[in-house]
Residue frames as qw, qx, qy, qz and C-alpha x, y, z in Angstrom:
[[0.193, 0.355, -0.545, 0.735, -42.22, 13.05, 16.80],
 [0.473, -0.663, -0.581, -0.003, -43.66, 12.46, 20.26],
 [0.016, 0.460, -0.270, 0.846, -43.97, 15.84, 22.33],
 [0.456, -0.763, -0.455, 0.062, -45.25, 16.75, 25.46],
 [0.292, 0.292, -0.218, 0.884, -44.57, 20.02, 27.15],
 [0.112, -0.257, 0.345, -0.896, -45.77, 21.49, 30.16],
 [0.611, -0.272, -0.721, -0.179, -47.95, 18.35, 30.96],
 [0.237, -0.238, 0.490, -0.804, -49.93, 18.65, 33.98],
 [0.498, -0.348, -0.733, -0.306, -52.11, 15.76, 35.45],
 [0.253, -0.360, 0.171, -0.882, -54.86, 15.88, 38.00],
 [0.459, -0.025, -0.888, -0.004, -55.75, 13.55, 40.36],
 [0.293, -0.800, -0.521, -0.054, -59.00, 14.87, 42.52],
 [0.268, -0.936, 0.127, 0.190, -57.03, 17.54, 44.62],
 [0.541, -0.659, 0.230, 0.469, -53.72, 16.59, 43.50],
 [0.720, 0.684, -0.048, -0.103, -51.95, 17.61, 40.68],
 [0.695, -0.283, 0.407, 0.521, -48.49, 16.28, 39.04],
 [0.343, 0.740, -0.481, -0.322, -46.07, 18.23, 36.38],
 [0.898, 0.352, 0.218, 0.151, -44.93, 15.79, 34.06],
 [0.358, -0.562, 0.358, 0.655, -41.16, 16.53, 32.70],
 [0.604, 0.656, -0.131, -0.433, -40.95, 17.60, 29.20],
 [0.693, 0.081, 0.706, 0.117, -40.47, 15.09, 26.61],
 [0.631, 0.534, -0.499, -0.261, -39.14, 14.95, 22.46],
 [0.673, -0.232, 0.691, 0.124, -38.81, 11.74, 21.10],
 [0.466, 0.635, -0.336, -0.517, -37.87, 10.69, 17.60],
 [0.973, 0.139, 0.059, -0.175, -38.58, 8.02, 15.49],
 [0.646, 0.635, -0.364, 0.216, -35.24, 6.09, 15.62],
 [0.202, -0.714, 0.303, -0.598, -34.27, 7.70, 18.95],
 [0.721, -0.334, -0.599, 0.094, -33.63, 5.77, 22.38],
 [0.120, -0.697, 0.054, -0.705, -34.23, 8.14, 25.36],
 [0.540, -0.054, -0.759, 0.360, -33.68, 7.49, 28.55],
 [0.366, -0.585, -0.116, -0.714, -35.63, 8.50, 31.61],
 [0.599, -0.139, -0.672, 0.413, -34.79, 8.42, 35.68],
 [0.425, -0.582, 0.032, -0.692, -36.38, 10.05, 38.81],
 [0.279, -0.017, 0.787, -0.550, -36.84, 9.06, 42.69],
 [0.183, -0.418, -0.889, -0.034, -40.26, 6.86, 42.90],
 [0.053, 0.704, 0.691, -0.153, -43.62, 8.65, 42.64],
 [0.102, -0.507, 0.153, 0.842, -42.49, 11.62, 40.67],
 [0.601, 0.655, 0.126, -0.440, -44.62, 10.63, 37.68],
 [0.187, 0.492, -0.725, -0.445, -42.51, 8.53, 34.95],
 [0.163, 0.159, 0.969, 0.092, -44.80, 5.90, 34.71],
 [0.271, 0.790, 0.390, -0.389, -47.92, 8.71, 34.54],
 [0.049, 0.548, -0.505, -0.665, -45.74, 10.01, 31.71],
 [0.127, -0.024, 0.959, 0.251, -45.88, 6.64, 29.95],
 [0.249, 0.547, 0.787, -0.140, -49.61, 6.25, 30.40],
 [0.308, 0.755, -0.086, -0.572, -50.03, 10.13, 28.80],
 [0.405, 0.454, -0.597, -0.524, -48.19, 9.63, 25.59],
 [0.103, 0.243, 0.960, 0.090, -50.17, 5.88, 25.24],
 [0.445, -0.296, -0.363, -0.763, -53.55, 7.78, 25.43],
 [0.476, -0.291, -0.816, 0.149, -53.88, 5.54, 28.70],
 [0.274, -0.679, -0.456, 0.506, -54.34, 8.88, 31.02],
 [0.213, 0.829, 0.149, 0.495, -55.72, 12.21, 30.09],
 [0.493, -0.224, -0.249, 0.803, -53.67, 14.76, 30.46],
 [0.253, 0.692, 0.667, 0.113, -55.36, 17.55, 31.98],
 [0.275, 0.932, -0.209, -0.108, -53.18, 20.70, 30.44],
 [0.540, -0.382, 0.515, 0.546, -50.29, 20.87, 28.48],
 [0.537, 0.603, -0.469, -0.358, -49.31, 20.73, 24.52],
 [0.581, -0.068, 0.801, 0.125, -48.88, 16.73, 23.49],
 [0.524, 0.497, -0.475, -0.503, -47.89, 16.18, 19.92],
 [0.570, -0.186, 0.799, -0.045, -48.42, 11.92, 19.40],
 [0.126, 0.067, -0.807, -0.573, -48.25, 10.21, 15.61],
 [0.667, 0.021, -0.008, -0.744, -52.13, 10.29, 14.29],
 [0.647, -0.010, 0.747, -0.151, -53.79, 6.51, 14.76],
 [0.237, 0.084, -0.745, -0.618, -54.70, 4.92, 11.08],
 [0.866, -0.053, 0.138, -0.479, -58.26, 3.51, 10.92],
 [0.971, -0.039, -0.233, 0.042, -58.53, -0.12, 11.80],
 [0.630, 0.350, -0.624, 0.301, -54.84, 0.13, 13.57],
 [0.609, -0.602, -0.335, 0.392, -53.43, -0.33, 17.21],
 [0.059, -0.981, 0.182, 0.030, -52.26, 2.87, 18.58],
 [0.449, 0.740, -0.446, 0.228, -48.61, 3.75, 17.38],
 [0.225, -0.624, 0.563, -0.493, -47.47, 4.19, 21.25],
 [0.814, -0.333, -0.476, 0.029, -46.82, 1.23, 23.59],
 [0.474, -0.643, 0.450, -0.400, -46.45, 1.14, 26.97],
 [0.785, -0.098, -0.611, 0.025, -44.81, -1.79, 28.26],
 [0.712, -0.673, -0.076, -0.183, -45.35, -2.29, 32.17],
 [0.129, -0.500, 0.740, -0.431, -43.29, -3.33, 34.93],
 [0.551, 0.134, 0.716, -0.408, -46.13, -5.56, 36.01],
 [0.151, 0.052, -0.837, -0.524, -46.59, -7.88, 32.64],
 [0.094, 0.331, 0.914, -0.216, -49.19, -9.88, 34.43],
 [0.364, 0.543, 0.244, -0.716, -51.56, -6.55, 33.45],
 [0.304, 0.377, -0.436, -0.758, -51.18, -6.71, 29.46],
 [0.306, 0.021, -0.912, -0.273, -52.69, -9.95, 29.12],
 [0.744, -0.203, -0.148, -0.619, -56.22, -11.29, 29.44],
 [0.539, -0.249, 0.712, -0.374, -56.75, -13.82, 32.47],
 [0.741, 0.217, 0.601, -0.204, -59.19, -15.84, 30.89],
 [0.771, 0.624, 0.008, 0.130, -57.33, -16.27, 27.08],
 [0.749, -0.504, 0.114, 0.415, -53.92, -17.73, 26.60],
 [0.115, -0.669, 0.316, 0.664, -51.11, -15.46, 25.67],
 [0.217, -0.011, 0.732, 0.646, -50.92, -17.01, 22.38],
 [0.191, 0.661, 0.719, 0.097, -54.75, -16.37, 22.08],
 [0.042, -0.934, -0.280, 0.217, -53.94, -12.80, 23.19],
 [0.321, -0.354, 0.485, 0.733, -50.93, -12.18, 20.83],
 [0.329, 0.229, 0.847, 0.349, -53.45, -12.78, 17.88],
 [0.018, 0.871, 0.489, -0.041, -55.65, -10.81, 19.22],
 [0.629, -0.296, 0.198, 0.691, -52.70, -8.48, 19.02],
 [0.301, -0.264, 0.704, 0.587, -51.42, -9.11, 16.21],
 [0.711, 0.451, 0.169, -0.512, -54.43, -9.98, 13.85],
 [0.661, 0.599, -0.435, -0.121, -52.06, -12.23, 12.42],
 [0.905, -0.391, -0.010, 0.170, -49.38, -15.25, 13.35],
 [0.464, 0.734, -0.297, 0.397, -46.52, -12.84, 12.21],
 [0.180, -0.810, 0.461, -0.313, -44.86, -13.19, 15.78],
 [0.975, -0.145, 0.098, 0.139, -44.12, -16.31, 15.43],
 [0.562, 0.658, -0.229, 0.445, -40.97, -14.89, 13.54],
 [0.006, -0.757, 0.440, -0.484, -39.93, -12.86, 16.81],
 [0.857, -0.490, -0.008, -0.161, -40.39, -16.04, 19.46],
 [0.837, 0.339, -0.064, 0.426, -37.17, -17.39, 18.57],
 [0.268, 0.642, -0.141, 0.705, -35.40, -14.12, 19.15],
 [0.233, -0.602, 0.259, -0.718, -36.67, -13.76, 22.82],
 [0.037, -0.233, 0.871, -0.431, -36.02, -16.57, 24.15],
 [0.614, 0.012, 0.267, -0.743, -39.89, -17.78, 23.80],
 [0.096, -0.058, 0.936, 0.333, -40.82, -21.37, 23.62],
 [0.426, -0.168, -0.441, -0.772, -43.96, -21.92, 21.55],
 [0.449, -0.443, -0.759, -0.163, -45.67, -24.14, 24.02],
 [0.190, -0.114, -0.479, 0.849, -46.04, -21.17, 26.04],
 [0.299, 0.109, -0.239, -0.917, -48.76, -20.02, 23.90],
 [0.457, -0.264, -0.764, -0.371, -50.85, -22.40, 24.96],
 [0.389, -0.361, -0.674, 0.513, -50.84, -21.62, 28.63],
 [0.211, -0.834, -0.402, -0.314, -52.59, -18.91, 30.29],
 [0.155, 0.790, -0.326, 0.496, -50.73, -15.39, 31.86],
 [0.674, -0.548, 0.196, -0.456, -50.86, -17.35, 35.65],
 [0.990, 0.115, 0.077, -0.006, -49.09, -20.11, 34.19],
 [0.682, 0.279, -0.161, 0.657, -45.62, -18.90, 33.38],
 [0.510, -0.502, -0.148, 0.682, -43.01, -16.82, 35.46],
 [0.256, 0.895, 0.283, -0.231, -42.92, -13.27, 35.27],
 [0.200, -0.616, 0.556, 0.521, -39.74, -12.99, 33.06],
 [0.264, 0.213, 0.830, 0.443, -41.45, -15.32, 30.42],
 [0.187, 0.801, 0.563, -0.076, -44.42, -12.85, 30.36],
 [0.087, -0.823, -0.058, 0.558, -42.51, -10.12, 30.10],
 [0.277, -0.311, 0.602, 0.681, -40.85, -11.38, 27.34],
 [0.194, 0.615, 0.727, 0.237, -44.43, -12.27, 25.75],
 [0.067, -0.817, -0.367, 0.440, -45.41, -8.82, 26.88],
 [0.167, -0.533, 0.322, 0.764, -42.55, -6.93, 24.84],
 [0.164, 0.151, 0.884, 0.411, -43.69, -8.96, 21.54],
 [0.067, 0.664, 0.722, -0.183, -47.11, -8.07, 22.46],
 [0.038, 0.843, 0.094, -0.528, -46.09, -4.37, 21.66],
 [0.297, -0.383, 0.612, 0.625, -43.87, -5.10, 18.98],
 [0.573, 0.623, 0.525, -0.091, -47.26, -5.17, 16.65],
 [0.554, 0.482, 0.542, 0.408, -46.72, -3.80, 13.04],
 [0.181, -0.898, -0.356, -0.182, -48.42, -0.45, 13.95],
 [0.584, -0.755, -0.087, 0.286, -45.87, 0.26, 16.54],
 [0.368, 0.775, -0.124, 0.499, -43.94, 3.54, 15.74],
 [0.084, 0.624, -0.424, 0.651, -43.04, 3.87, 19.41],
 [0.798, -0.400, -0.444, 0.075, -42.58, 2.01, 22.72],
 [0.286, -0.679, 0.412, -0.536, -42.38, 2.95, 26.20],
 [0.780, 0.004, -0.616, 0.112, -40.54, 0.69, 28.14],
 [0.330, -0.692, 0.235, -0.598, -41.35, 1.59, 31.80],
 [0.311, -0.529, 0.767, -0.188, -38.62, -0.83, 34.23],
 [0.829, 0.155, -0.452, -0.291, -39.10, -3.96, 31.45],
 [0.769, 0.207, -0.590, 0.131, -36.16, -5.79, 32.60],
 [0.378, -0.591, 0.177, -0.690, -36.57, -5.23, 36.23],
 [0.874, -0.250, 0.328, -0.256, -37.45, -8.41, 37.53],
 [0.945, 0.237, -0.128, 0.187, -34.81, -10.43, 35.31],
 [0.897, -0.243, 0.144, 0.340, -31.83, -12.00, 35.74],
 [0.260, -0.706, 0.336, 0.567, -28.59, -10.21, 34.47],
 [0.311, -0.101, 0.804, 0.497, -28.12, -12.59, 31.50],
 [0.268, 0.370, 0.846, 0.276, -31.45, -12.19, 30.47],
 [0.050, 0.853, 0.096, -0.511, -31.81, -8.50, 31.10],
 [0.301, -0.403, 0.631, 0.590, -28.46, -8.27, 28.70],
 [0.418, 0.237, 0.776, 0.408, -30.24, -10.37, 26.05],
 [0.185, 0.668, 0.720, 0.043, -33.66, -9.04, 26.13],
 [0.042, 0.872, 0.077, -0.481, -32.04, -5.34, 25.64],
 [0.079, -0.408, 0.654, 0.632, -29.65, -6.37, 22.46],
 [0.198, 0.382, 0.813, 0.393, -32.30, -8.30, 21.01],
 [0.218, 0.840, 0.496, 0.016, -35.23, -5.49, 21.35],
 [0.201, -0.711, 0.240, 0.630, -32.51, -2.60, 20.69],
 [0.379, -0.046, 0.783, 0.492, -31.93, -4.64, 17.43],
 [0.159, 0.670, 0.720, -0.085, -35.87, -4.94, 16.53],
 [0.002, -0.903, -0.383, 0.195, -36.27, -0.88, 17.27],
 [0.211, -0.486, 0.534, 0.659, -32.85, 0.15, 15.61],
 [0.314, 0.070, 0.852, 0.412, -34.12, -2.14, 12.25],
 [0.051, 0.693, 0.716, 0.059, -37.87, -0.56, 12.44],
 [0.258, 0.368, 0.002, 0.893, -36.64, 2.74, 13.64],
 [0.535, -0.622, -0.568, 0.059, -38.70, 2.65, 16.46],
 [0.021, -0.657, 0.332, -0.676, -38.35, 5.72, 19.02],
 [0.685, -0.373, -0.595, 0.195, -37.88, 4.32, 22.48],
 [0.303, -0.724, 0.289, -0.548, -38.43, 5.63, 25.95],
 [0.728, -0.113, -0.607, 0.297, -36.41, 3.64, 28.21],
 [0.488, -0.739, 0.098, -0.454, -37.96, 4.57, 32.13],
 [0.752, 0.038, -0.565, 0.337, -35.15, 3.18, 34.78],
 [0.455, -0.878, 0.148, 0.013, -34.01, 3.74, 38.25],
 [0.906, -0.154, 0.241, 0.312, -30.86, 1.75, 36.63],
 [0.083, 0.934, -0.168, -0.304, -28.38, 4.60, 35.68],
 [0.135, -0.468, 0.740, 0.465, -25.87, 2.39, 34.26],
 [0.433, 0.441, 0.785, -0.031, -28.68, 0.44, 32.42],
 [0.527, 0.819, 0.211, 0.075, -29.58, 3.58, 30.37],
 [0.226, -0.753, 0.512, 0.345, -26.05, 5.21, 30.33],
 [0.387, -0.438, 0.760, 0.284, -25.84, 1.66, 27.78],
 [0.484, 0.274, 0.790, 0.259, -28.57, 1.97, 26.03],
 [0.215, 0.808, 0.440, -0.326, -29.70, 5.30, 25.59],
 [0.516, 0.513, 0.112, 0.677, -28.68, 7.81, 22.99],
 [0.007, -0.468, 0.139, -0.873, -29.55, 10.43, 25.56],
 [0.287, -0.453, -0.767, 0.352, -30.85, 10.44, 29.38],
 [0.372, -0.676, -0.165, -0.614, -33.95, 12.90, 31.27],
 [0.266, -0.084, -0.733, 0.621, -34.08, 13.47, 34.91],
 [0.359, -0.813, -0.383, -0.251, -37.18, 14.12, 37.14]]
């Protein structure tokens, strides 16, 4: 289970409440709020990307040698990926393995993308690298924090029946962060409000 309760970050003088948060493995949660209310500081807390400084946070223990359970996928792909090594160099690095070749197929990903570098392709083809990029072995949970934002209707559509599929098959818990109320209303089992 991922918890958080009474989460409270601190940014020099200011400070932000965080909304409380259960997720289960399996689960697809939904999560909406006005801009700058903290659902993307949420995300980064239960990743381990920002300390949080009070509260109670319950997050699945790391294994030695693995990637952390939690992902965070961005809004802004262009961040998960190393400039200077192309995506396919930085899936590997991933992965530790060429096991996503299996998922490329599924998302719409042609392989000679993996030869280019994150500057090189549009940001709907990164994002789609980006999701993959979390989809590592390891990964009991993913925060998806406004994935399909920048795409196209048809390929919003896809890229939520194909990774719904993925995290339904793995039992993945998902957090699915939107300003699109009828977006999670269709995918969520259940919605939050800031």
């Amino acid at each position: 289970m991922l918890m958080l309760r009474n989460g409270v970050v601190c940014y020099q003088r200011n400070r932000l409440s965080l909304c409380d948060l259960s997720l289960a493995r399996g689960e697809v949660v939904g999560l909406s709020g006005p801009s700058g209310v903290g659902k993307s500081t949420l995300a980064k807390v239960l990743a381990g990307i920002q300390p949080l400084s009070s509260g109670i946070l319950s997050v699945p223990e790391r294994q030695k040698g693995q990637a952390n359970p939690v992902q965070w996928v961005a809004q802004q792909p262009e961040f998960a990926f190393n400039p200077y090594l192309t995506v396919g160099q930085s899936l590997r690095e991933s992965w530790r393995s060429e096991d996503f070749f299996a998922l490329l197929d599924d998302y719409r990903i042609c392989p000679s993308w993996l030869e280019r570098y994150p500057q090189q392709l549009s940001g709907g083809q990164l994002q789609r690298l980006n999701v993959v990029r979390a989809l590592i072995p390891s990964t009991q949970y993913l925060l998806c924090d406004e994935i399909s934002a920048p795409l196209d209707l048809l390929t919003q559509k896809h890229l939520w029946q194909t990774l719904l599929g993925h995290c339904r098959a793995r039992e993945l818990g998902v957090l699915v962060i939107s300003h699109d109320r009828m977006l999670l209303g269709q995918v969520c089992d259940r919605l939050l409000s800031y």
